[in-house]
ROTI-388244 format. One record per atom (N, C-alpha, C, CB): z, y, x; residue number from 1; residue in three letters; atom name. Coordinates in nm, 3 decimals. Atoms other than C-alpha are relative to their C-alpha. Glycine has a CB too. Layout:
BEGIN
Z/Y/X/vexgu/titor/lumba
Z/Y/X/NUM/ALA/CA
...
This chain:
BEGIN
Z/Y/X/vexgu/titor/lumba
0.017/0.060/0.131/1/UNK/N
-3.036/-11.384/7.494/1/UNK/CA
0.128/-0.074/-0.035/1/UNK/C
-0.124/-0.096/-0.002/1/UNK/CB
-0.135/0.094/0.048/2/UNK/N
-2.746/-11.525/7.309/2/UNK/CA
0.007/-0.096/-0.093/2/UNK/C
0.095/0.068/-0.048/2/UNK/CB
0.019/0.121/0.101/3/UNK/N
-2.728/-11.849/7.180/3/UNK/CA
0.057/0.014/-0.084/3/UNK/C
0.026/-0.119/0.025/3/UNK/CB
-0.091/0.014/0.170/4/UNK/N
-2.685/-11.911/6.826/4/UNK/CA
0.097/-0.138/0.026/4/UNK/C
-0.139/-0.044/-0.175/4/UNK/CB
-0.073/0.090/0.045/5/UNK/N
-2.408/-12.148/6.718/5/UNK/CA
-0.021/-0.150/0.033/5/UNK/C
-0.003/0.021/-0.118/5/UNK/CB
0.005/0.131/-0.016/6/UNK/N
-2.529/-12.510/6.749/6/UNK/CA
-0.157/0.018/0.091/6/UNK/C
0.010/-0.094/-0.161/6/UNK/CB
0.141/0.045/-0.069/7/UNK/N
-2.837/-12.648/6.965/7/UNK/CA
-0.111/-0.011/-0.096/7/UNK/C
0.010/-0.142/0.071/7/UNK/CB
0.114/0.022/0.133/8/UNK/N
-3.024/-12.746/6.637/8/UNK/CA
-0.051/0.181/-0.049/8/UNK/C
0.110/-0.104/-0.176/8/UNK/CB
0.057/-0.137/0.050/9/UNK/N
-2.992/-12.368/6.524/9/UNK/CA
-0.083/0.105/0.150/9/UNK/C
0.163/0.095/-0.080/9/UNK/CB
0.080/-0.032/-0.131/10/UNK/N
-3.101/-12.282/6.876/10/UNK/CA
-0.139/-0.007/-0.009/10/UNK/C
0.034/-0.089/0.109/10/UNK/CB
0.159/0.058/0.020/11/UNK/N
-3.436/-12.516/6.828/11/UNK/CA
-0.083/0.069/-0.073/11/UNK/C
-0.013/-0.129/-0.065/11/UNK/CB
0.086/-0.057/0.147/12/UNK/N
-3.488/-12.358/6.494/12/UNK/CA
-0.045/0.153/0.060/12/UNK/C
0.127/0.018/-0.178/12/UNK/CB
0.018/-0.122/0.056/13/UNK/N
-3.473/-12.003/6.579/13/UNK/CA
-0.111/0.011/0.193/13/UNK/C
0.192/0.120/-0.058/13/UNK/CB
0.033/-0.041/-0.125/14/UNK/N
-3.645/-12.010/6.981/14/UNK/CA
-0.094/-0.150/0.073/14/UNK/C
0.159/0.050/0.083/14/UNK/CB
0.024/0.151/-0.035/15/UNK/N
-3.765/-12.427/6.995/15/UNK/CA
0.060/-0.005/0.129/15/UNK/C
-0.160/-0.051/0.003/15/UNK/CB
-0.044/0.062/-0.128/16/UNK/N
-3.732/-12.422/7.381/16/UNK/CA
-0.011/0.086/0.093/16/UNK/C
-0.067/-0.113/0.041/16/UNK/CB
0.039/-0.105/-0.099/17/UNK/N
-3.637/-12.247/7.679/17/UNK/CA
-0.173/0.036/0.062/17/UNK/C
0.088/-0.046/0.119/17/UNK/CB
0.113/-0.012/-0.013/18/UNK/N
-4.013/-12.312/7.788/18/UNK/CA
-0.081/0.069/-0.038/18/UNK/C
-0.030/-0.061/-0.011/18/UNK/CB
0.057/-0.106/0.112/19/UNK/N
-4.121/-12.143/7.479/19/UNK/CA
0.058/0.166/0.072/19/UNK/C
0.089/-0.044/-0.194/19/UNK/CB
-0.042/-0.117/-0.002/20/UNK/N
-3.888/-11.854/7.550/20/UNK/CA
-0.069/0.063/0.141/20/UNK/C
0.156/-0.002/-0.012/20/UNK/CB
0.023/-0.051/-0.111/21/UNK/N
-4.012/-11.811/7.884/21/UNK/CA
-0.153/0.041/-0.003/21/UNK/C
0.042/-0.093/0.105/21/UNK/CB
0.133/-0.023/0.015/22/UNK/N
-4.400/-11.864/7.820/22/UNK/CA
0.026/0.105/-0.114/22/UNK/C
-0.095/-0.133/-0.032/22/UNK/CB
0.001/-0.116/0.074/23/UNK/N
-4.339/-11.575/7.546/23/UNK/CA
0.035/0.120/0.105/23/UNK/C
0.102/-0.013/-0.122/23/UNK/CB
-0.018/-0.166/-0.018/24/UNK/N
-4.175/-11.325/7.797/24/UNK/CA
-0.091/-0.010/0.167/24/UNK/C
0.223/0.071/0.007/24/UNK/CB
0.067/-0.020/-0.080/25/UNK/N
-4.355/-11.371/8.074/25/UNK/CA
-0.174/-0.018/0.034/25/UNK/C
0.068/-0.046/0.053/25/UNK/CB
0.098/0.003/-0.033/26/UNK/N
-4.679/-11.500/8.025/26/UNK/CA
-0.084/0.082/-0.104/26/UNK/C
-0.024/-0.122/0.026/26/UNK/CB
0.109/-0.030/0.098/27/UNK/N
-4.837/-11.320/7.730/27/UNK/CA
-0.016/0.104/0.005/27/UNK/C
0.007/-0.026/-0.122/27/UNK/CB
0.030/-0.129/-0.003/28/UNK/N
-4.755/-10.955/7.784/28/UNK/CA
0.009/0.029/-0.134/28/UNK/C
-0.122/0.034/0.063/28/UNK/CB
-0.055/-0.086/0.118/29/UNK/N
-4.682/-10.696/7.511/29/UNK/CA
-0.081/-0.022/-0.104/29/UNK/C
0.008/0.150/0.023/29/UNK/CB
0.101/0.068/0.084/30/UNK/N
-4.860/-10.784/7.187/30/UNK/CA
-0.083/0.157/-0.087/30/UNK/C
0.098/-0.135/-0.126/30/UNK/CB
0.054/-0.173/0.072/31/UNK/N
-4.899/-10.391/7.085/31/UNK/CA
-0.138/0.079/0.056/31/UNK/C
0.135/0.130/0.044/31/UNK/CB
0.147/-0.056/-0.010/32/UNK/N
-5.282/-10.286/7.089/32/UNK/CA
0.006/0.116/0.105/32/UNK/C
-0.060/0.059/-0.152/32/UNK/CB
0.044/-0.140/-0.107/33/UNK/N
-5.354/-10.037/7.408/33/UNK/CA
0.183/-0.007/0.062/33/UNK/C
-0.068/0.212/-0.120/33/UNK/CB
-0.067/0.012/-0.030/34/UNK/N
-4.999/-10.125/7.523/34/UNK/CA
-0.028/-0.070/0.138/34/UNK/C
0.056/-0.026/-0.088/34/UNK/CB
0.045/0.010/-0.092/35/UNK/N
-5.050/-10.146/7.922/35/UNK/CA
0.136/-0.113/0.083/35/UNK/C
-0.041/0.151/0.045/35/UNK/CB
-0.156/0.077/-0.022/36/UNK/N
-4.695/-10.360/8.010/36/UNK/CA
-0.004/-0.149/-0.024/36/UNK/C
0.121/0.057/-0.113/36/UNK/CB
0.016/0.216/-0.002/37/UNK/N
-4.781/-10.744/8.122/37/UNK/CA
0.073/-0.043/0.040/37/UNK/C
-0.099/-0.094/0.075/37/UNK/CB
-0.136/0.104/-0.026/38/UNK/N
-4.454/-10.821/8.231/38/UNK/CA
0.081/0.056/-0.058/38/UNK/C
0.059/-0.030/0.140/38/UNK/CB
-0.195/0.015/0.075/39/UNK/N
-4.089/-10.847/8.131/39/UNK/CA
-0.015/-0.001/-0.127/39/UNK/C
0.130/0.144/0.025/39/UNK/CB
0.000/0.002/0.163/40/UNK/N
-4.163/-10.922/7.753/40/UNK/CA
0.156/-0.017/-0.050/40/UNK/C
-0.099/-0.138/-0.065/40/UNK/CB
-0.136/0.056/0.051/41/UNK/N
-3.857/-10.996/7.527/41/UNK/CA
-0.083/-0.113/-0.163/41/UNK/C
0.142/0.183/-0.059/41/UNK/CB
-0.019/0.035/0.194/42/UNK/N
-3.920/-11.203/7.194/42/UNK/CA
0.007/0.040/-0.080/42/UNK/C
0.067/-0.041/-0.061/42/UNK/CB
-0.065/-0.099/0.095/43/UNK/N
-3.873/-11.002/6.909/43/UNK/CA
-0.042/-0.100/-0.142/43/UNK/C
-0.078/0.188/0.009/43/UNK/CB
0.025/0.057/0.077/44/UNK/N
-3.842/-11.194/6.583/44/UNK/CA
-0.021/0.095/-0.124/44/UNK/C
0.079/-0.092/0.003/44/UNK/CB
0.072/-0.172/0.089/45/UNK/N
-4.032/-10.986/6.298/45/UNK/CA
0.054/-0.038/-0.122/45/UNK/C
-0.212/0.040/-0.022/45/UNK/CB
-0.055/0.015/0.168/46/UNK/N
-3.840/-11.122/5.986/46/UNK/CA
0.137/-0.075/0.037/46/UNK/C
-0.118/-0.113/-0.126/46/UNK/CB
-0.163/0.071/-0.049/47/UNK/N
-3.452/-11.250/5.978/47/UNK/CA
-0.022/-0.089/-0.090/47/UNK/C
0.166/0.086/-0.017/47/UNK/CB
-0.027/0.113/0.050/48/UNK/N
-3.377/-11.543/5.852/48/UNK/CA
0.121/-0.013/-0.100/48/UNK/C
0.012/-0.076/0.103/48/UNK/CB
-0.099/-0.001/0.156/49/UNK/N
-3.122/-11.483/5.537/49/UNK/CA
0.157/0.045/0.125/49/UNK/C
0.014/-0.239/-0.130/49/UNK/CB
-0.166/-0.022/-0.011/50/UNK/N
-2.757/-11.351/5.586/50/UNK/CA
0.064/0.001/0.185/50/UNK/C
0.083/-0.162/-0.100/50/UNK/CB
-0.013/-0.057/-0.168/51/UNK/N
-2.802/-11.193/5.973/51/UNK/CA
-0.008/-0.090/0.078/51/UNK/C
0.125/0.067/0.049/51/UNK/CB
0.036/0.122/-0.103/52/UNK/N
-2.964/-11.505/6.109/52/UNK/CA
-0.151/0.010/0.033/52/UNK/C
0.031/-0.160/-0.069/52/UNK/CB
0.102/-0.046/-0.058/53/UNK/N
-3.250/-11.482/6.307/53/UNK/CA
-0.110/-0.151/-0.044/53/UNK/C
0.041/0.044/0.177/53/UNK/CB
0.088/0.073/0.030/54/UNK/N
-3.586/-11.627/6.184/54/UNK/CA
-0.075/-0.176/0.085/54/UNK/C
-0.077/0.111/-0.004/54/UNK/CB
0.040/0.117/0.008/55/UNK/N
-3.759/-11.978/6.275/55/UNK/CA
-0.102/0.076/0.162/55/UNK/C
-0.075/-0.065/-0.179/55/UNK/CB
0.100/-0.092/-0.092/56/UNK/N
-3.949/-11.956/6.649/56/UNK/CA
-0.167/0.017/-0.045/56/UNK/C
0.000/-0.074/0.156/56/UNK/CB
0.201/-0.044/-0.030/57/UNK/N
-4.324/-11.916/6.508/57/UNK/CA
0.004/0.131/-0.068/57/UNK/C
-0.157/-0.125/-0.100/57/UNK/CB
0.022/-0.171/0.063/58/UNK/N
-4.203/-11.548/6.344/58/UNK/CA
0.032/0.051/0.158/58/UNK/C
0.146/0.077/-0.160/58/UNK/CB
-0.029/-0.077/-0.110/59/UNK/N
-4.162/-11.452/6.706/59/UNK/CA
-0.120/0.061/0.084/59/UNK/C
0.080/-0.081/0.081/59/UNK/CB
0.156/-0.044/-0.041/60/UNK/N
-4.413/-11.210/6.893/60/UNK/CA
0.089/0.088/0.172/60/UNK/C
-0.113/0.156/-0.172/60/UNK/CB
-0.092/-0.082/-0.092/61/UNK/N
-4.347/-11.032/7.241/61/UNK/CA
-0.044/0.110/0.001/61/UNK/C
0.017/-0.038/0.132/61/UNK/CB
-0.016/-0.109/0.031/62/UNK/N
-4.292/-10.713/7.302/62/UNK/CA
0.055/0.056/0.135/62/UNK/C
0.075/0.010/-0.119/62/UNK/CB
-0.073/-0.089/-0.112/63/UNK/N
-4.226/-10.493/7.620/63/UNK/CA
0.127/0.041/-0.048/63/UNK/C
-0.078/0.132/0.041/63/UNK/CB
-0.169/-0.058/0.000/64/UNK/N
-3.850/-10.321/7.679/64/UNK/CA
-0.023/0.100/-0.115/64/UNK/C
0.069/0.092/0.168/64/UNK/CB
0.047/-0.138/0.018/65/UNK/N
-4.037/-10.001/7.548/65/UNK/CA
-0.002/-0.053/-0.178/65/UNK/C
-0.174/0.059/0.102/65/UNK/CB
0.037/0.024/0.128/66/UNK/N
-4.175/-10.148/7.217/66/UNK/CA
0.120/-0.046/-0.035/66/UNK/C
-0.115/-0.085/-0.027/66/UNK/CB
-0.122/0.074/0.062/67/UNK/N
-3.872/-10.379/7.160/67/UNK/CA
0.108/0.135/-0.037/67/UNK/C
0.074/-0.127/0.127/67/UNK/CB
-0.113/-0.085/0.058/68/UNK/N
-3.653/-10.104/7.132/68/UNK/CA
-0.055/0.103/-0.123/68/UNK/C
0.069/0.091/0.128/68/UNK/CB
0.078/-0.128/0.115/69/UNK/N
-3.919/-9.872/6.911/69/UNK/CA
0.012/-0.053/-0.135/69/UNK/C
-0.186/0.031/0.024/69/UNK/CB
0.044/0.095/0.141/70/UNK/N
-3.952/-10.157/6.646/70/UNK/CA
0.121/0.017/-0.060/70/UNK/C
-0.043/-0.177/0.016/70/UNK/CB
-0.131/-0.001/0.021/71/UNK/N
-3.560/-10.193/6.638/71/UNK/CA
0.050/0.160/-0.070/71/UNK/C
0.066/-0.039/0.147/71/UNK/CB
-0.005/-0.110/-0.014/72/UNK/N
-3.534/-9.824/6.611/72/UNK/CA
-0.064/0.081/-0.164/72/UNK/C
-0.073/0.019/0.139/72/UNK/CB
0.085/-0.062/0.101/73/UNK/N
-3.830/-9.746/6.369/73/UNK/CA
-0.006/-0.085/-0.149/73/UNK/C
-0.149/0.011/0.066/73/UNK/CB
-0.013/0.105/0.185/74/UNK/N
-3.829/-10.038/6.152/74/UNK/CA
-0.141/-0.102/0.005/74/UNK/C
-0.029/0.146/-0.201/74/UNK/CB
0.155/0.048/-0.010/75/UNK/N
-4.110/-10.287/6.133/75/UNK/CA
-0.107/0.011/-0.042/75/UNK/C
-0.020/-0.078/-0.012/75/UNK/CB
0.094/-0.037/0.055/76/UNK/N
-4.286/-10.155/5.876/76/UNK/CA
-0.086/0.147/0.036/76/UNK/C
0.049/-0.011/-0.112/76/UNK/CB
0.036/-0.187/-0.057/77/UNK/N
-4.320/-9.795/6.055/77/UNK/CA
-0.067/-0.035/0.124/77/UNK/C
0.162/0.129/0.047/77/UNK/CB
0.006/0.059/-0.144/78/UNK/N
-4.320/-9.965/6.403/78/UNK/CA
-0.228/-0.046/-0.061/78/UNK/C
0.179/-0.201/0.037/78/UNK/CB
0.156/0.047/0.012/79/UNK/N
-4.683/-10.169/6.232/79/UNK/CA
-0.053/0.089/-0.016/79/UNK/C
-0.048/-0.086/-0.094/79/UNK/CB
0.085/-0.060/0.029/80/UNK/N
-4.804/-9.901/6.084/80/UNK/CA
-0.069/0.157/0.087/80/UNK/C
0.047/0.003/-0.117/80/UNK/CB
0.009/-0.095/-0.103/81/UNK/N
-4.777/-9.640/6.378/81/UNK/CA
-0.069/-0.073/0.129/81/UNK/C
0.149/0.059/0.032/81/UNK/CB
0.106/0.056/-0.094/82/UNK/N
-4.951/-9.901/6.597/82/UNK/CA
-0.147/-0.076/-0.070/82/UNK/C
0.084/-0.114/0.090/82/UNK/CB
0.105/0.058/0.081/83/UNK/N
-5.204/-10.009/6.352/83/UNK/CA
-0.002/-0.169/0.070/83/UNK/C
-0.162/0.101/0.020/83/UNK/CB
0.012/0.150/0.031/84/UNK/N
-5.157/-10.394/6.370/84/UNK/CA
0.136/-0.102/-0.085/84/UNK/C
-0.025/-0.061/0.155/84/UNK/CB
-0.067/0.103/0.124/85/UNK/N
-5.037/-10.688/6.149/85/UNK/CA
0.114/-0.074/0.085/85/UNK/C
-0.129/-0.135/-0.075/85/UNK/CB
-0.085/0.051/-0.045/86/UNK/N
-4.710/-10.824/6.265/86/UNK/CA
0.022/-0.137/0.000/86/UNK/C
0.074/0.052/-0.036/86/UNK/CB
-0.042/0.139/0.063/87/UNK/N
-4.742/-11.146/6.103/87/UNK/CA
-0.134/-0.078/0.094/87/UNK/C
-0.008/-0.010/-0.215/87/UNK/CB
0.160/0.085/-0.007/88/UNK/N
-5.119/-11.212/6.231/88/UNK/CA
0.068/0.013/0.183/88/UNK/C
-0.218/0.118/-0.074/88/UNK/CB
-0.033/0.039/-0.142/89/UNK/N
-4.953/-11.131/6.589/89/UNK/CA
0.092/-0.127/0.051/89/UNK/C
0.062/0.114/0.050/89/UNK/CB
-0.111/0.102/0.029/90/UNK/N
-4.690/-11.399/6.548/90/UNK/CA
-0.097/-0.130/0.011/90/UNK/C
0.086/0.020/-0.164/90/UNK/CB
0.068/0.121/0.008/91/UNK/N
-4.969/-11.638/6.438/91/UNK/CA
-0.084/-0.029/0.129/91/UNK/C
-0.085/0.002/-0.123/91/UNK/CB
0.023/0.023/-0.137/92/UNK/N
-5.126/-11.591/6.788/92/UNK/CA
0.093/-0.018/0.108/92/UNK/C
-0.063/0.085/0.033/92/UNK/CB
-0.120/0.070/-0.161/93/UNK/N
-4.825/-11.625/7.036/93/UNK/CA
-0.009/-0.131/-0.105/93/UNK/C
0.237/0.096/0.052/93/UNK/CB
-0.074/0.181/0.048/94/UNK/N
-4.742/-11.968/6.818/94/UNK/CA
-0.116/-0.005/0.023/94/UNK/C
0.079/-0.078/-0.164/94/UNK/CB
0.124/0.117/-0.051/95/UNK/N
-5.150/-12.075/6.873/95/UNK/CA
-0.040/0.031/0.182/95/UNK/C
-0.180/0.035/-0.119/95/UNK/CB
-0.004/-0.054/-0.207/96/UNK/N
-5.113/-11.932/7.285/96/UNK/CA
0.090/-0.073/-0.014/96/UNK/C
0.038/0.179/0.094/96/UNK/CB
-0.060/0.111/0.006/97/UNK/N
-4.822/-12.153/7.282/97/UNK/CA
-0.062/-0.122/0.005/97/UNK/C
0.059/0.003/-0.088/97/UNK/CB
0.059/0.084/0.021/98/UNK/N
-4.991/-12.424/7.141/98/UNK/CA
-0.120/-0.034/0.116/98/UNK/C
-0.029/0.025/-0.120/98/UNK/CB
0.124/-0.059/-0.084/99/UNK/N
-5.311/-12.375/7.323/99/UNK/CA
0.029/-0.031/0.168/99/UNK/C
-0.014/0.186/-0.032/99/UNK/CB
-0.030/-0.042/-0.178/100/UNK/N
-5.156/-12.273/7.678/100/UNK/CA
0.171/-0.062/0.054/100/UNK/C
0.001/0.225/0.019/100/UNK/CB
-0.145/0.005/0.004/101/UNK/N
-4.810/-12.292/7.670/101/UNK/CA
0.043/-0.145/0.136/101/UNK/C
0.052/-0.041/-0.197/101/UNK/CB
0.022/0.142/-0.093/102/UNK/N
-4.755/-12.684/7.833/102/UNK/CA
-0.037/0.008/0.124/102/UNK/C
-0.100/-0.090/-0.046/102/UNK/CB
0.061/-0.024/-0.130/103/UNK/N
-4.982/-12.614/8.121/103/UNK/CA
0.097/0.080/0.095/103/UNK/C
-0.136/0.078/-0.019/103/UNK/CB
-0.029/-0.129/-0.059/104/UNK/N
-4.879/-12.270/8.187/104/UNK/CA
0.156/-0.060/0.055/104/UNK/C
-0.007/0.150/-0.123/104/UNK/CB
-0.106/0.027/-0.033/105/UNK/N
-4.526/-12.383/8.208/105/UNK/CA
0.055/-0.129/0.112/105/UNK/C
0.038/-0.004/-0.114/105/UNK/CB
0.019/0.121/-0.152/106/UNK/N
-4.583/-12.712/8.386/106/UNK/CA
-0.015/0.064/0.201/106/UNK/C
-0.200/-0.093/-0.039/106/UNK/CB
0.000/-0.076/-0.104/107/UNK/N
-4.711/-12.472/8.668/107/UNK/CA
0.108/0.110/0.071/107/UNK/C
-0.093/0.048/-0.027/107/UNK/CB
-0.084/-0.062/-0.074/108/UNK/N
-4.466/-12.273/8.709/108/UNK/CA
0.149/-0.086/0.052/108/UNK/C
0.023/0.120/-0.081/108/UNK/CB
-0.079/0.083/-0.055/109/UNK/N
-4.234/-12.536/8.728/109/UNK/CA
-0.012/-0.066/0.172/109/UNK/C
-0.010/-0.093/-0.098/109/UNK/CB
0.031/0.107/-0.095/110/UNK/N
-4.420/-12.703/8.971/110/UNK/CA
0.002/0.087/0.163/110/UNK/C
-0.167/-0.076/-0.047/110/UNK/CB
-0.021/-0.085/-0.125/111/UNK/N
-4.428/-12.383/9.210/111/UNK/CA
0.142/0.120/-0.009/111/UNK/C
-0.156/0.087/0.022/111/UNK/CB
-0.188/-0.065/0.018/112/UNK/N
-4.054/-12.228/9.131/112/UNK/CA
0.028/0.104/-0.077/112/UNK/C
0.073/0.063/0.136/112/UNK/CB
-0.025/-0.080/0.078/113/UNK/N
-4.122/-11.998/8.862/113/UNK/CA
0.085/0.046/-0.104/113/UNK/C
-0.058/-0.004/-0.021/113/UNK/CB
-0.109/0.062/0.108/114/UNK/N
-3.935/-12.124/8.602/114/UNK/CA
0.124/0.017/0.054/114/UNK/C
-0.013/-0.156/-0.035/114/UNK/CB
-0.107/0.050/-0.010/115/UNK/N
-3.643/-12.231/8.797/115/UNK/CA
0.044/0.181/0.073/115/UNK/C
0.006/-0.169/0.092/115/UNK/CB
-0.028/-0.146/-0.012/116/UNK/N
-3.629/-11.844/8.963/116/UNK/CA
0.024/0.093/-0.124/116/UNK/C
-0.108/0.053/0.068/116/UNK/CB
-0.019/-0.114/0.127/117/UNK/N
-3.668/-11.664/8.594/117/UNK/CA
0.128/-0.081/-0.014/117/UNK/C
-0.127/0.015/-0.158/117/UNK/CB
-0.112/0.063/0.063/118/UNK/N
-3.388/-11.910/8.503/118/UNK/CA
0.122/0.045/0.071/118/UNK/C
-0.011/-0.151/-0.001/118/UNK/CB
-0.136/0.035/-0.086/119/UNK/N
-3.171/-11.830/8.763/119/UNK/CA
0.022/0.177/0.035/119/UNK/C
-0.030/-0.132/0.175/119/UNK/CB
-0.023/-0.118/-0.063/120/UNK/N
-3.206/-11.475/8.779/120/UNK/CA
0.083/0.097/-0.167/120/UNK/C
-0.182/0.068/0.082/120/UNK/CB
């Protein structure tokens, strides 16, 4: 992942490594009948004006497989070839976040999860 420009535009577009991590590892692929519960990536489903990447609650995950199909197909082809709403998936990783997120991440801290994804 490559940081944007300042820490603030960082916050805006990903809030927190924590976030980024509870997105690729704990939620699994968000694509209906999609069998792939690890290695997610982030994929942000709308840009944010003039090739800047959107705000983190437009973010949804997405296996290697999908991430590259969406990129590829387009998002509107990508939704409509998997029959689901891109936006309504978005609104569930940000309330799984909410929801789970804290815990989930507390734990892996607490038994070396975190500090291994980080370091690898």
């Amino acid at each position: 992942m490559r940081k944007p420009r300042s820490d603030k535009d960082w916050k805006r577009v990903y809030h927190s490594i924590e976030r980024v991590y509870f997105v690729s590892v704990a939620l699994g692929c968000c694509v209906p009948d999609c069998r792939d519960l690890h290695g997610c990536e982030g994929h942000h489903i709308i840009g944010g004006g003039m090739g800047r990447k959107s705000e983190y609650v437009n973010i949804i995950p997405l296996c290697l497989r999908h991430h590259r199909q969406i990129h590829g197909l387009g998002k509107q082809t990508f939704a409509e070839r998997h029959r689901f709403d891109l936006e309504r998936a978005a609104k569930r990783t940000q309330g799984q976040w909410e929801e789970h997120g804290e815990v989930y991440v507390s734990q892996a801290k607490d038994d070396g999860r975190f500090e291994e994804w980080l370091n690898r």
